[in-house]
PDB file of N, CA, C and O in Angstrom:
ATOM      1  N   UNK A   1     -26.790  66.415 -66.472  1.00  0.00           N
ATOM      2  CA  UNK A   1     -26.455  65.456 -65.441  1.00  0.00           C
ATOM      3  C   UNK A   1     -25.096  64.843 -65.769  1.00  0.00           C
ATOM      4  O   UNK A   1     -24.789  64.244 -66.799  1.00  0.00           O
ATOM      5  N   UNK A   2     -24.354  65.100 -64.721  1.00  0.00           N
ATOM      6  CA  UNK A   2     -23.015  64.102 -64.938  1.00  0.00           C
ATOM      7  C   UNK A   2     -22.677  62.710 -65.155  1.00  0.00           C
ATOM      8  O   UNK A   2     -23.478  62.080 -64.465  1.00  0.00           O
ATOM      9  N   UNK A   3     -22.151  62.157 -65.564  1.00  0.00           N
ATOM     10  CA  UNK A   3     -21.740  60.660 -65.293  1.00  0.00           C
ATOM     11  C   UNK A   3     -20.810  60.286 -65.081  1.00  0.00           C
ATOM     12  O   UNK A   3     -19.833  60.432 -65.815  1.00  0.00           O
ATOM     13  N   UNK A   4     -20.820  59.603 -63.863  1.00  0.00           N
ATOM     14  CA  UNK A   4     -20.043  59.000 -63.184  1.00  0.00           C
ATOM     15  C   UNK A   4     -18.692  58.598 -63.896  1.00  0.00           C
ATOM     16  O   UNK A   4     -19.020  57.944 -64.885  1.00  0.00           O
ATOM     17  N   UNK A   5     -17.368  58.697 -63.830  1.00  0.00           N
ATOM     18  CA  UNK A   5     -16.891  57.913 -64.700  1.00  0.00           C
ATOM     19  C   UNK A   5     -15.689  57.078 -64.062  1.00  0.00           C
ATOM     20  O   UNK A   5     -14.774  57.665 -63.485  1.00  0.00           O
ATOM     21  N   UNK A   6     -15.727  55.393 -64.212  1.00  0.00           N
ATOM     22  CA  UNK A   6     -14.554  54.820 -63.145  1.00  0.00           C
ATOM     23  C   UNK A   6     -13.143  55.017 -63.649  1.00  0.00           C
ATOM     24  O   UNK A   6     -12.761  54.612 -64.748  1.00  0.00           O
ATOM     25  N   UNK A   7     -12.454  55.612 -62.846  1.00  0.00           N
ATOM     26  CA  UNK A   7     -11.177  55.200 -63.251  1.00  0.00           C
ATOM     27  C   UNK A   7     -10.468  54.026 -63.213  1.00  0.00           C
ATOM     28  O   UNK A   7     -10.755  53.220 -62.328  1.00  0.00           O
ATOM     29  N   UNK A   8      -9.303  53.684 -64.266  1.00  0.00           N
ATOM     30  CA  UNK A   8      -9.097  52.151 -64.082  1.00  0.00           C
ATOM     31  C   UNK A   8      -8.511  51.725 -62.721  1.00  0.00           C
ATOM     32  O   UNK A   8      -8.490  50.514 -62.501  1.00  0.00           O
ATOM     33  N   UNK A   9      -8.083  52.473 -61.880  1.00  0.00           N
ATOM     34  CA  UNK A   9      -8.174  51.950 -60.097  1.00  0.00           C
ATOM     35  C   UNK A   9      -8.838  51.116 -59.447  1.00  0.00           C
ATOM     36  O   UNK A   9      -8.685  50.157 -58.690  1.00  0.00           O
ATOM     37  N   UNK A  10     -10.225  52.191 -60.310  1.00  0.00           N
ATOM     38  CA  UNK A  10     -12.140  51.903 -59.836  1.00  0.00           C
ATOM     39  C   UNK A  10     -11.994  50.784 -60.217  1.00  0.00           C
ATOM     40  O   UNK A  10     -12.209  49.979 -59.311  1.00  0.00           O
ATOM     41  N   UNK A  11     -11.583  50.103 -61.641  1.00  0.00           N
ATOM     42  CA  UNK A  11     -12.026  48.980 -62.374  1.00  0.00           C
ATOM     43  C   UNK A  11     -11.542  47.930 -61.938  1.00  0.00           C
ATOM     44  O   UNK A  11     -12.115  46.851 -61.783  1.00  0.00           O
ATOM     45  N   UNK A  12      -9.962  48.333 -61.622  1.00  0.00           N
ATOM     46  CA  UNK A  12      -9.255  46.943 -61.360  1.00  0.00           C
ATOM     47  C   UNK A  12      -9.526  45.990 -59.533  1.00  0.00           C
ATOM     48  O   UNK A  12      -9.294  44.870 -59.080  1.00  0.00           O
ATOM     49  N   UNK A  13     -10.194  47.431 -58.979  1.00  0.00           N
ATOM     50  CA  UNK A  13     -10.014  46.899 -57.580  1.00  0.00           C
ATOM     51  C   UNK A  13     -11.764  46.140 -57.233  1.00  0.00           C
ATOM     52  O   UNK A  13     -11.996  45.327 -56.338  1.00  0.00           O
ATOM     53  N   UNK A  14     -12.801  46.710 -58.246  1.00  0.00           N
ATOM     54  CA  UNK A  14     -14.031  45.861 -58.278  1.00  0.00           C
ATOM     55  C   UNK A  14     -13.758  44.456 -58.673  1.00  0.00           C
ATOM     56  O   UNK A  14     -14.254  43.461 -58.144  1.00  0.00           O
ATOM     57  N   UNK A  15     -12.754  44.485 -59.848  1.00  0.00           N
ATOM     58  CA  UNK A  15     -12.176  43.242 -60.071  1.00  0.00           C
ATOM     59  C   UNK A  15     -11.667  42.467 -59.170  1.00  0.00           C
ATOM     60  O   UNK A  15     -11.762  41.246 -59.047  1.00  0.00           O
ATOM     61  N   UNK A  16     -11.068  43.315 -58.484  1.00  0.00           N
ATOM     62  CA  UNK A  16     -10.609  42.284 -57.331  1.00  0.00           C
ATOM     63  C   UNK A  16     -11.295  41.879 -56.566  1.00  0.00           C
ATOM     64  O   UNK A  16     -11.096  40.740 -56.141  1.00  0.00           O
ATOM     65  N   UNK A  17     -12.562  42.790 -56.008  1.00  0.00           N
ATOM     66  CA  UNK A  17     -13.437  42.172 -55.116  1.00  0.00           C
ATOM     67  C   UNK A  17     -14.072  41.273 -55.966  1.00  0.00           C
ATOM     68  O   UNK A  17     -13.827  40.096 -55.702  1.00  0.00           O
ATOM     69  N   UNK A  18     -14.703  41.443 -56.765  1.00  0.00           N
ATOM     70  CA  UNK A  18     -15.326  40.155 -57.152  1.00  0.00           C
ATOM     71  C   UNK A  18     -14.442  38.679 -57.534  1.00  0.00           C
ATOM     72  O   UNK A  18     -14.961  37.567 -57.438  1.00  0.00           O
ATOM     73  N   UNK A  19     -13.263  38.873 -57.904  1.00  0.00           N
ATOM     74  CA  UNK A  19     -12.196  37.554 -57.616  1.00  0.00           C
ATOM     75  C   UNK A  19     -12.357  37.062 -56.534  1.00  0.00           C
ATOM     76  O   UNK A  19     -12.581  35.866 -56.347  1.00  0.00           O
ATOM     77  N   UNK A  20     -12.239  38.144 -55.447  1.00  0.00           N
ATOM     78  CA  UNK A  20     -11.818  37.459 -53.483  1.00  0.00           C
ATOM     79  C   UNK A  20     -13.696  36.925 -53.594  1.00  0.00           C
ATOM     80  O   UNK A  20     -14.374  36.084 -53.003  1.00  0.00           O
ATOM     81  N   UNK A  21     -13.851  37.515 -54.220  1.00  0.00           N
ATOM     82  CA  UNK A  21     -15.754  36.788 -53.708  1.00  0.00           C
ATOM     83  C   UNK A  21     -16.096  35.732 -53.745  1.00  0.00           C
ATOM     84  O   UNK A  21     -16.560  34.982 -52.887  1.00  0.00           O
ATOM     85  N   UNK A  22     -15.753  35.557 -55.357  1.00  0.00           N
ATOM     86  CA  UNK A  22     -15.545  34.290 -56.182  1.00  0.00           C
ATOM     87  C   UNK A  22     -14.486  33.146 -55.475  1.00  0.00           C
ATOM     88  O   UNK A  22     -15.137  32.102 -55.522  1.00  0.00           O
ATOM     89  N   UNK A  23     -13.351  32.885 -54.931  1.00  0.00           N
ATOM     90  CA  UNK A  23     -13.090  32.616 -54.946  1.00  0.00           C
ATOM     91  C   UNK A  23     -13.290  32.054 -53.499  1.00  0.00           C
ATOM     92  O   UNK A  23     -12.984  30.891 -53.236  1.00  0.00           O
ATOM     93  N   UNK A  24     -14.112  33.402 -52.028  1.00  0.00           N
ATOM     94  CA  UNK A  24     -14.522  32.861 -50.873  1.00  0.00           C
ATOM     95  C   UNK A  24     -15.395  32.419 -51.407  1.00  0.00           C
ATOM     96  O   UNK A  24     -15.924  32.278 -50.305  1.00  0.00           O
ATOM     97  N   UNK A  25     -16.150  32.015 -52.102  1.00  0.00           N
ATOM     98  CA  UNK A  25     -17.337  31.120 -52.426  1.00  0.00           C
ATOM     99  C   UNK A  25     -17.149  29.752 -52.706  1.00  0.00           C
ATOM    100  O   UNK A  25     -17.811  28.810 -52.272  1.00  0.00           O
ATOM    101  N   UNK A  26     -16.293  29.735 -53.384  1.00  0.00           N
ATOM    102  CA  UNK A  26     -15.793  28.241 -54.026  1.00  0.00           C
ATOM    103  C   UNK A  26     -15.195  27.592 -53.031  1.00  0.00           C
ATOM    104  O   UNK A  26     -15.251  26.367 -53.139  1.00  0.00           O
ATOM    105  N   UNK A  27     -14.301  28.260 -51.527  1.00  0.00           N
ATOM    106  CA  UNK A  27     -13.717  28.063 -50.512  1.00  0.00           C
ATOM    107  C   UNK A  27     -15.010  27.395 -49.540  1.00  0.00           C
ATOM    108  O   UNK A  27     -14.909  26.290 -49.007  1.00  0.00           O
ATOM    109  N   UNK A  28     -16.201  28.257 -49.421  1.00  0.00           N
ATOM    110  CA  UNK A  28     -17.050  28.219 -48.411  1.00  0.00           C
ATOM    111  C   UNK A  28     -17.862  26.623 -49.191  1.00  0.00           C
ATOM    112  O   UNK A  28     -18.006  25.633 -48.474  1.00  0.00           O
ATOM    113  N   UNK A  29     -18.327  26.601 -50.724  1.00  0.00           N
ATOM    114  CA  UNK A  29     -18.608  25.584 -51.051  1.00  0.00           C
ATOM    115  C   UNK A  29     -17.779  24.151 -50.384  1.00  0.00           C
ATOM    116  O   UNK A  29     -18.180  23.109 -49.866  1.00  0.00           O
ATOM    117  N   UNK A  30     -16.759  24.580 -50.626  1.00  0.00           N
ATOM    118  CA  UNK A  30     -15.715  23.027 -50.616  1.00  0.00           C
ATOM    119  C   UNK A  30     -16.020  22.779 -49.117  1.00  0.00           C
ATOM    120  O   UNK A  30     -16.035  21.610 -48.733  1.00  0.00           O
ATOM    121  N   UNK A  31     -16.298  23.920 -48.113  1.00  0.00           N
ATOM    122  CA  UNK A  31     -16.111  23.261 -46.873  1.00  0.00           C
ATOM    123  C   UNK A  31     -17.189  22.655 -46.572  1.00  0.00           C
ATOM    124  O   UNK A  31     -17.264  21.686 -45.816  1.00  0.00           O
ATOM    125  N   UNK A  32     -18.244  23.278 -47.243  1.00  0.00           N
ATOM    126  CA  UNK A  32     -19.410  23.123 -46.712  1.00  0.00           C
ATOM    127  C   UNK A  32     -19.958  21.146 -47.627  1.00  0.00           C
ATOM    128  O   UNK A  32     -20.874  20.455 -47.182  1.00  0.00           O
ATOM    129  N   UNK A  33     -19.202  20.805 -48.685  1.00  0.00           N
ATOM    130  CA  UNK A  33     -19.153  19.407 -49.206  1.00  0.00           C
ATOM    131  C   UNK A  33     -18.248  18.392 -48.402  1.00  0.00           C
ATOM    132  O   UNK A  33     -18.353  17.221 -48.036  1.00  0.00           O
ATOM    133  N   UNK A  34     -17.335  19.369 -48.305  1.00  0.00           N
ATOM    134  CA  UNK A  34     -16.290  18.052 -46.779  1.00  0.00           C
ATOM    135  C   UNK A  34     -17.141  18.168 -45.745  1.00  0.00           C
ATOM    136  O   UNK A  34     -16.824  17.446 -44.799  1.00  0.00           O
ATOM    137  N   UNK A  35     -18.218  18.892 -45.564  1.00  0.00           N
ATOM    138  CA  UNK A  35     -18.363  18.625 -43.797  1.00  0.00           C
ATOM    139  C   UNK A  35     -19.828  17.911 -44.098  1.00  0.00           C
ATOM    140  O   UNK A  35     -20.293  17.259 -43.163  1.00  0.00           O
ATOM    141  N   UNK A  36     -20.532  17.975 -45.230  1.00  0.00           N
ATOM    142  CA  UNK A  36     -21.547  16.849 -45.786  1.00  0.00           C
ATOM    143  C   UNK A  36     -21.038  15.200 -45.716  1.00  0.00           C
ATOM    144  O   UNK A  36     -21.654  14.256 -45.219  1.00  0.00           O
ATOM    145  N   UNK A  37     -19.692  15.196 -46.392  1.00  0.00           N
ATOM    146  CA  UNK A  37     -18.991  14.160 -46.791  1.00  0.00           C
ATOM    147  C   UNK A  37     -18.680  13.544 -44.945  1.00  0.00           C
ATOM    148  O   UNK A  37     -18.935  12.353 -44.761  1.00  0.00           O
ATOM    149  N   UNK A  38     -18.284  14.169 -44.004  1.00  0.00           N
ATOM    150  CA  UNK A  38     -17.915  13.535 -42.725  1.00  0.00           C
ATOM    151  C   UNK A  38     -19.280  13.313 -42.318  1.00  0.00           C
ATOM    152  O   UNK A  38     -19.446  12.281 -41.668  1.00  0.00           O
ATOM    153  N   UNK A  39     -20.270  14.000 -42.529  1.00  0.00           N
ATOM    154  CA  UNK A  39     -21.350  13.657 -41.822  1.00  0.00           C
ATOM    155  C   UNK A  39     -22.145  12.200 -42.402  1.00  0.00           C
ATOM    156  O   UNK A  39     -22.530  11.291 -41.667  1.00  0.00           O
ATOM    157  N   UNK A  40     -22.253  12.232 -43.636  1.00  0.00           N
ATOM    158  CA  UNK A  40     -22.627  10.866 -44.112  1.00  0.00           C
ATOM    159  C   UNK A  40     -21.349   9.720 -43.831  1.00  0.00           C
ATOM    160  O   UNK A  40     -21.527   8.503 -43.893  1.00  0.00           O
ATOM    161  N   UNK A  41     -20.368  10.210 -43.592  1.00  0.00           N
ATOM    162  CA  UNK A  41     -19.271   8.766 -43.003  1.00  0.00           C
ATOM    163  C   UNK A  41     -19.579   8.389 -42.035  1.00  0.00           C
ATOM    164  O   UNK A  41     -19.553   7.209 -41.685  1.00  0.00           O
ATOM    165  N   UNK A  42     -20.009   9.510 -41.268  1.00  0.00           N
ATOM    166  CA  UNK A  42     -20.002   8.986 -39.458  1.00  0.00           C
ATOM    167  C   UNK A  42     -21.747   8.259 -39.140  1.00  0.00           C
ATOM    168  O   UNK A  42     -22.158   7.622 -38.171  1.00  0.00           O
ATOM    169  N   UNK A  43     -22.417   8.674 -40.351  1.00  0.00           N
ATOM    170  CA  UNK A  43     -23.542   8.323 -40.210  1.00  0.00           C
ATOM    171  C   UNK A  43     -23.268   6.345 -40.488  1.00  0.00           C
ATOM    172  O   UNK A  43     -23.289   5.314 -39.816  1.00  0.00           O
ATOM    173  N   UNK A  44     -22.991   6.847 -42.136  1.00  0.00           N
ATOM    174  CA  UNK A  44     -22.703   5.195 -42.674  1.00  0.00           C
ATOM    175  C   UNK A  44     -21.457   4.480 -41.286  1.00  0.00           C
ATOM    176  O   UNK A  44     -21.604   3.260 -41.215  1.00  0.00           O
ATOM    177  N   UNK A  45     -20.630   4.888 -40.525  1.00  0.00           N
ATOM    178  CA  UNK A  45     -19.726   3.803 -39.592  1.00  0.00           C
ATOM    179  C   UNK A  45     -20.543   3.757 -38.483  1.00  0.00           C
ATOM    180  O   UNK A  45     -20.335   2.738 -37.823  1.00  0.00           O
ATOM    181  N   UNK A  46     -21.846   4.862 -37.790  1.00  0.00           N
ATOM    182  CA  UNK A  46     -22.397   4.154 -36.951  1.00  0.00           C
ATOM    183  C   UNK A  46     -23.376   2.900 -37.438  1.00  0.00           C
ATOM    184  O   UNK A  46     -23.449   1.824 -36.845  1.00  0.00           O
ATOM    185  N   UNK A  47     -23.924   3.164 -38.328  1.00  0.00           N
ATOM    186  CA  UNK A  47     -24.836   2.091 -38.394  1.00  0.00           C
ATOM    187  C   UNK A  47     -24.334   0.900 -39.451  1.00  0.00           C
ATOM    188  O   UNK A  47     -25.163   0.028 -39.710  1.00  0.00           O
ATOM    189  N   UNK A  48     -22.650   0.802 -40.244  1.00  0.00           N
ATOM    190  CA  UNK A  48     -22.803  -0.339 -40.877  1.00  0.00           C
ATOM    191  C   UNK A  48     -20.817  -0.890 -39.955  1.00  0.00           C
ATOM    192  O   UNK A  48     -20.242  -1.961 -40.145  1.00  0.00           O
ATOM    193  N   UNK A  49     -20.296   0.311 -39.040  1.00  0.00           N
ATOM    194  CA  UNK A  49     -19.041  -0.104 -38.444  1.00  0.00           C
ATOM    195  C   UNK A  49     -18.037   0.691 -39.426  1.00  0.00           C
ATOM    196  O   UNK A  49     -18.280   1.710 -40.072  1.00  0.00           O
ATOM    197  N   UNK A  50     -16.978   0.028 -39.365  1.00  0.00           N
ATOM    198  CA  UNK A  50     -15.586   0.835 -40.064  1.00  0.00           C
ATOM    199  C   UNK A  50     -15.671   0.837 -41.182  1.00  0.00           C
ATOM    200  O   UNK A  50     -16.040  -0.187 -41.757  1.00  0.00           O
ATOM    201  N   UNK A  51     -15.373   1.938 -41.848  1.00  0.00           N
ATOM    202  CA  UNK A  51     -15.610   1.633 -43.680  1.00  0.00           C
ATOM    203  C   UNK A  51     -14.349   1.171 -44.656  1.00  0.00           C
ATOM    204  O   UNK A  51     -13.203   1.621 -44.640  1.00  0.00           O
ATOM    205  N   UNK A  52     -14.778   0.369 -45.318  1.00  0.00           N
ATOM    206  CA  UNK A  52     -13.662  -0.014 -46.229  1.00  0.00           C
ATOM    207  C   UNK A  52     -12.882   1.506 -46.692  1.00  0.00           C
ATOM    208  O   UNK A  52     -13.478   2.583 -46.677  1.00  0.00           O
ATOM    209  N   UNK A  53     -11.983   1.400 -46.944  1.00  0.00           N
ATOM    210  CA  UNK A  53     -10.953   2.642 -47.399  1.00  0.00           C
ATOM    211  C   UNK A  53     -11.102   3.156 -48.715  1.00  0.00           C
ATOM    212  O   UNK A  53     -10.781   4.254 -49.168  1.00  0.00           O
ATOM    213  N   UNK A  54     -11.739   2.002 -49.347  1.00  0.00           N
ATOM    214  CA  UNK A  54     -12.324   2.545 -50.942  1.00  0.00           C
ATOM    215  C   UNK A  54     -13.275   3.601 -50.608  1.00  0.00           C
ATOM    216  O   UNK A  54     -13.143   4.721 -51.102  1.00  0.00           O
ATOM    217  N   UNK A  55     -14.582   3.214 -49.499  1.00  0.00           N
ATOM    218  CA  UNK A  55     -15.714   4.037 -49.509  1.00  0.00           C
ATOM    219  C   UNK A  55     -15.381   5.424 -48.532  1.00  0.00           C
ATOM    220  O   UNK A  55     -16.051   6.456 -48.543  1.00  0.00           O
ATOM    221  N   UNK A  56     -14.049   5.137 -47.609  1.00  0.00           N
ATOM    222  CA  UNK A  56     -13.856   6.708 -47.503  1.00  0.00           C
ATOM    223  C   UNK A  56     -13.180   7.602 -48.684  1.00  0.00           C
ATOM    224  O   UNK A  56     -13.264   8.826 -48.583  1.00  0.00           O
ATOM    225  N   UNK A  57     -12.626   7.122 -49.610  1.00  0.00           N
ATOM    226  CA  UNK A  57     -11.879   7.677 -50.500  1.00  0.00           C
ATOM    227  C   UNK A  57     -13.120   8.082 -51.526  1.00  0.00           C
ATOM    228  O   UNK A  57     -13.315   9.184 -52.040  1.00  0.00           O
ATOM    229  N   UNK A  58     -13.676   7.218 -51.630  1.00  0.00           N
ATOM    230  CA  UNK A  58     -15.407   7.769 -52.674  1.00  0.00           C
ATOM    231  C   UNK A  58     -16.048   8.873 -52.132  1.00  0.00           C
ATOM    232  O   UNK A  58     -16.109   9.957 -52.712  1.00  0.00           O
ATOM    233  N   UNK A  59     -16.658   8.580 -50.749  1.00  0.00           N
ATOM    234  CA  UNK A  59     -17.169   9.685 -49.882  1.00  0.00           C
ATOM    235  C   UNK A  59     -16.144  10.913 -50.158  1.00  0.00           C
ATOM    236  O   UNK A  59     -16.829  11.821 -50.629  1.00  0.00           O
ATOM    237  N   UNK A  60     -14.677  11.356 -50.053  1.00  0.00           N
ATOM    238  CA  UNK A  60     -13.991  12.383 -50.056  1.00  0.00           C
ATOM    239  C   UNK A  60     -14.042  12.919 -51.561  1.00  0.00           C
ATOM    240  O   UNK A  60     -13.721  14.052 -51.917  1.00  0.00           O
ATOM    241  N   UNK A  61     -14.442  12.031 -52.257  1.00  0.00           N
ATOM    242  CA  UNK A  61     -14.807  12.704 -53.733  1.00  0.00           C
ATOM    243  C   UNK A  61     -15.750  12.758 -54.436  1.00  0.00           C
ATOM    244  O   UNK A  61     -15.761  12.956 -55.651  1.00  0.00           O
ATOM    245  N   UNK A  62     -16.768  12.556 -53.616  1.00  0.00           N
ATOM    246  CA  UNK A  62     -18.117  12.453 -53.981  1.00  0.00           C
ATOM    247  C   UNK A  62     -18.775  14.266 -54.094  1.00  0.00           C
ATOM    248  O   UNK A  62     -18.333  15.298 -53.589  1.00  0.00           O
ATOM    249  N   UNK A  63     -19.692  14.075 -54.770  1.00  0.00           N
ATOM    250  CA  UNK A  63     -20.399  15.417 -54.920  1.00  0.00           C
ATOM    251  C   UNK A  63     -21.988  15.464 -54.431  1.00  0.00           C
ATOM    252  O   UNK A  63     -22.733  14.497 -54.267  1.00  0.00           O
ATOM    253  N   UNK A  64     -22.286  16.871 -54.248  1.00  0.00           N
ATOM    254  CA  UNK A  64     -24.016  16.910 -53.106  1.00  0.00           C
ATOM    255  C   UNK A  64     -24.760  15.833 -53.645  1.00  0.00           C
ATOM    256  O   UNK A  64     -25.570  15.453 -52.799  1.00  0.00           O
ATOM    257  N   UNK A  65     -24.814  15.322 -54.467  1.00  0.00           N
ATOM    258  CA  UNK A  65     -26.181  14.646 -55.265  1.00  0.00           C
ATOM    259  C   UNK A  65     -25.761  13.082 -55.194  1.00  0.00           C
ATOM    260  O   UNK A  65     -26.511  12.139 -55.446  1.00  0.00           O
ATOM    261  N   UNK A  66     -24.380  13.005 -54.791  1.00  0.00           N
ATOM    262  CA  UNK A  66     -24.243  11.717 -54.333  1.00  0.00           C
ATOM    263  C   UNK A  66     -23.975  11.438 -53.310  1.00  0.00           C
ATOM    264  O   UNK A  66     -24.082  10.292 -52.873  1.00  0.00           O
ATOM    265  N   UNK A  67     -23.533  12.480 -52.627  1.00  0.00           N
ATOM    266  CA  UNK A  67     -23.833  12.318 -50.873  1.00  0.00           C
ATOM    267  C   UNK A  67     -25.705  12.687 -50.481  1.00  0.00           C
ATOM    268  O   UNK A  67     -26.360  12.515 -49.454  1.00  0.00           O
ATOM    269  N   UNK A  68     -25.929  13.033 -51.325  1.00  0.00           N
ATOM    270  CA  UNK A  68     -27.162  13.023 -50.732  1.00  0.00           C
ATOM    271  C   UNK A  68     -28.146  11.974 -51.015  1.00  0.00           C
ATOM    272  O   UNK A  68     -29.135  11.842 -50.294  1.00  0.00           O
ATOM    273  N   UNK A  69     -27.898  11.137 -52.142  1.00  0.00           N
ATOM    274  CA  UNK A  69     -28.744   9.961 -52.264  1.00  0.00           C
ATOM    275  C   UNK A  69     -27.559   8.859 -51.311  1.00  0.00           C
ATOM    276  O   UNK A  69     -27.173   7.864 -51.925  1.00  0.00           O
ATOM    277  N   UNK A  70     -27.344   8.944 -50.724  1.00  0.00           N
ATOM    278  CA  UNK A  70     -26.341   7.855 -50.214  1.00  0.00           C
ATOM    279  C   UNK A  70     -26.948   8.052 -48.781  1.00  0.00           C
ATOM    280  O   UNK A  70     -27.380   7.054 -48.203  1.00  0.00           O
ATOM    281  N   UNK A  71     -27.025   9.629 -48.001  1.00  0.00           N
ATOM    282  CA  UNK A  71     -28.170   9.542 -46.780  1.00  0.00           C
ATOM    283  C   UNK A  71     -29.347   9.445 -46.807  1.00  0.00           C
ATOM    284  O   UNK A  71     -30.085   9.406 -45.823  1.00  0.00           O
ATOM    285  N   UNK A  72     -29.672   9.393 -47.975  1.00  0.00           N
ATOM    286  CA  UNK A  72     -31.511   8.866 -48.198  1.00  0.00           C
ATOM    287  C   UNK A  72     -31.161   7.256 -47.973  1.00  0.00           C
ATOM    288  O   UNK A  72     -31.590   6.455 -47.142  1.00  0.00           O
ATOM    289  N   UNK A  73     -30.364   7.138 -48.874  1.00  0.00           N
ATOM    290  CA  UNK A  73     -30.507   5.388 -49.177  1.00  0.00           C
ATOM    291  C   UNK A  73     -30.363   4.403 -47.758  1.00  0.00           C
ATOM    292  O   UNK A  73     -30.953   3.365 -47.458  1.00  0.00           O
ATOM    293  N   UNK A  74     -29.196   5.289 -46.945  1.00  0.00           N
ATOM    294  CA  UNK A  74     -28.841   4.388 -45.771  1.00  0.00           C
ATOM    295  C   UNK A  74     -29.761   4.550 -44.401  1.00  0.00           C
ATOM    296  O   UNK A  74     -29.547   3.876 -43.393  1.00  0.00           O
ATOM    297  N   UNK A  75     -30.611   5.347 -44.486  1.00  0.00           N
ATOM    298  CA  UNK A  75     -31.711   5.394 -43.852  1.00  0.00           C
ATOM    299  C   UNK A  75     -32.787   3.940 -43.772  1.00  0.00           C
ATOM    300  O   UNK A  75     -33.452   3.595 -42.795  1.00  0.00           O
ATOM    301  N   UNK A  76     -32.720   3.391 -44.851  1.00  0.00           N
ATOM    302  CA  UNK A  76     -33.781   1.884 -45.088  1.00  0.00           C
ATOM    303  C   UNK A  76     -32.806   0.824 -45.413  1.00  0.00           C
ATOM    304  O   UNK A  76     -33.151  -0.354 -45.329  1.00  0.00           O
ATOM    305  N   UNK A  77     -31.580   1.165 -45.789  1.00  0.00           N
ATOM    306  CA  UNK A  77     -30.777  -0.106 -46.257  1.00  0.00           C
ATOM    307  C   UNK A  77     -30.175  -0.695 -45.003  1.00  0.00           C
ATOM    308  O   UNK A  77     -29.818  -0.116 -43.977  1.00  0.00           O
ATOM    309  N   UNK A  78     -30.146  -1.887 -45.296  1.00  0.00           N
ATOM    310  CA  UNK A  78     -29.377  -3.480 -44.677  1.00  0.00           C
ATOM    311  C   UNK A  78     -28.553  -3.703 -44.699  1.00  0.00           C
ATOM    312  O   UNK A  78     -28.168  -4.411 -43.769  1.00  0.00           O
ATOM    313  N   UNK A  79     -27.592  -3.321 -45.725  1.00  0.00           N
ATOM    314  CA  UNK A  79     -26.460  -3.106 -46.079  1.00  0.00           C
ATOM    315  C   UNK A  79     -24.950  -2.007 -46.381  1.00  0.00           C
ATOM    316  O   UNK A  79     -25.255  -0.830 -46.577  1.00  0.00           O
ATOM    317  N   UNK A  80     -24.127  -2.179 -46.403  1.00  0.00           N
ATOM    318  CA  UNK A  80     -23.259  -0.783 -46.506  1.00  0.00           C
ATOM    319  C   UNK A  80     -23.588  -0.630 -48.349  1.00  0.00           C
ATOM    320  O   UNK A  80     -24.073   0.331 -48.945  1.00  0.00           O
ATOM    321  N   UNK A  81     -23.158  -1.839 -48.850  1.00  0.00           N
ATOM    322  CA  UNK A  81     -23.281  -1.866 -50.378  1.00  0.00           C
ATOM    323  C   UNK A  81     -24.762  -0.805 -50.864  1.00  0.00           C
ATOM    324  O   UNK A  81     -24.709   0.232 -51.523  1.00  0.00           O
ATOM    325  N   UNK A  82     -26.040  -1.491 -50.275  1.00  0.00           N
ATOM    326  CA  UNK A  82     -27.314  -0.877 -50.543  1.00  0.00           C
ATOM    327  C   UNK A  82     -27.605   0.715 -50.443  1.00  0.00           C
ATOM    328  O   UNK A  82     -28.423   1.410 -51.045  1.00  0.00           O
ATOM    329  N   UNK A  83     -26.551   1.067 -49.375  1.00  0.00           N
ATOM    330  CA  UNK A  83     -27.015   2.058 -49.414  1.00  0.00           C
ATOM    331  C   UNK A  83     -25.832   3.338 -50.055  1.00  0.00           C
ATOM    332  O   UNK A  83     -25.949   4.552 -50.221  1.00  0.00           O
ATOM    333  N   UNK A  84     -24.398   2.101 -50.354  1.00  0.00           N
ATOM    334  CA  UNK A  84     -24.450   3.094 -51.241  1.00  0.00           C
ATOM    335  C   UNK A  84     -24.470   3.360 -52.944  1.00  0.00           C
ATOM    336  O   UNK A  84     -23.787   4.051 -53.700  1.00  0.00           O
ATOM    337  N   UNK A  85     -25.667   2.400 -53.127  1.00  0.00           N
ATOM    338  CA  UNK A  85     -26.193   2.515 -54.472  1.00  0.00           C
ATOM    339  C   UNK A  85     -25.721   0.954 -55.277  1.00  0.00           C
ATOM    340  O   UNK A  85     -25.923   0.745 -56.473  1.00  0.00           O
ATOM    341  N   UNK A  86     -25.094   0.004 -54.370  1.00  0.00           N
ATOM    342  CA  UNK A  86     -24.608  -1.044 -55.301  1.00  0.00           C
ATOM    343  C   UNK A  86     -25.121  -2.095 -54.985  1.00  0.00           C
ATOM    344  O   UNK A  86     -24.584  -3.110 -55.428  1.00  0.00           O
ATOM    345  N   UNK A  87     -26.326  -2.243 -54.120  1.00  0.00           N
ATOM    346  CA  UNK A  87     -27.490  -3.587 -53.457  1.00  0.00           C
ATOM    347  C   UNK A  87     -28.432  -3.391 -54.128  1.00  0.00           C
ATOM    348  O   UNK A  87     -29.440  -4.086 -53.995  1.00  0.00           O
TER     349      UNK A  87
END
């Protein structure tokens, strides 16, 4: 039985696909955390009004696990502070 054998063409251009993969992934991640991040803003300005500029600048650098306890939290909170973790 033969075996297959890659030439370095073979090698370098799998390489490449898996770079462009890697790298649409990390692309598709980021969009998919900015468009988390607008959705909990627009959530938090309907129900607490305009947001201080600190908490859009937090929200734009925030990560899933803190945008996501921040739409749990503002679901029951009274406050903008409460819900986002400082009431």
């Amino acid at each position: 039985m033969k075996k297959k054998i890659k030439s370095i063409a073979d090698a370098l251009r799998e390489g490449d696909k898996a770079r462009a993969r890697a790298e649409f992934e990390e692309r598709l991640a980021a969009s998919e955390l900015r468009g988390r991040a607008s959705t909990v803003s627009k959530q938090l300005r309907l129900k607490f009004g305009p947001l201080p500029d600190a908490v859009s600048e937090r929200l734009a650098h925030a990560d899933v696990t803190e945008l996501d306890g921040i739409a749990e939290r503002l679901l029951f909170a009274d406050t903008l502070d409460t819900a986002l973790g400082a009431g």
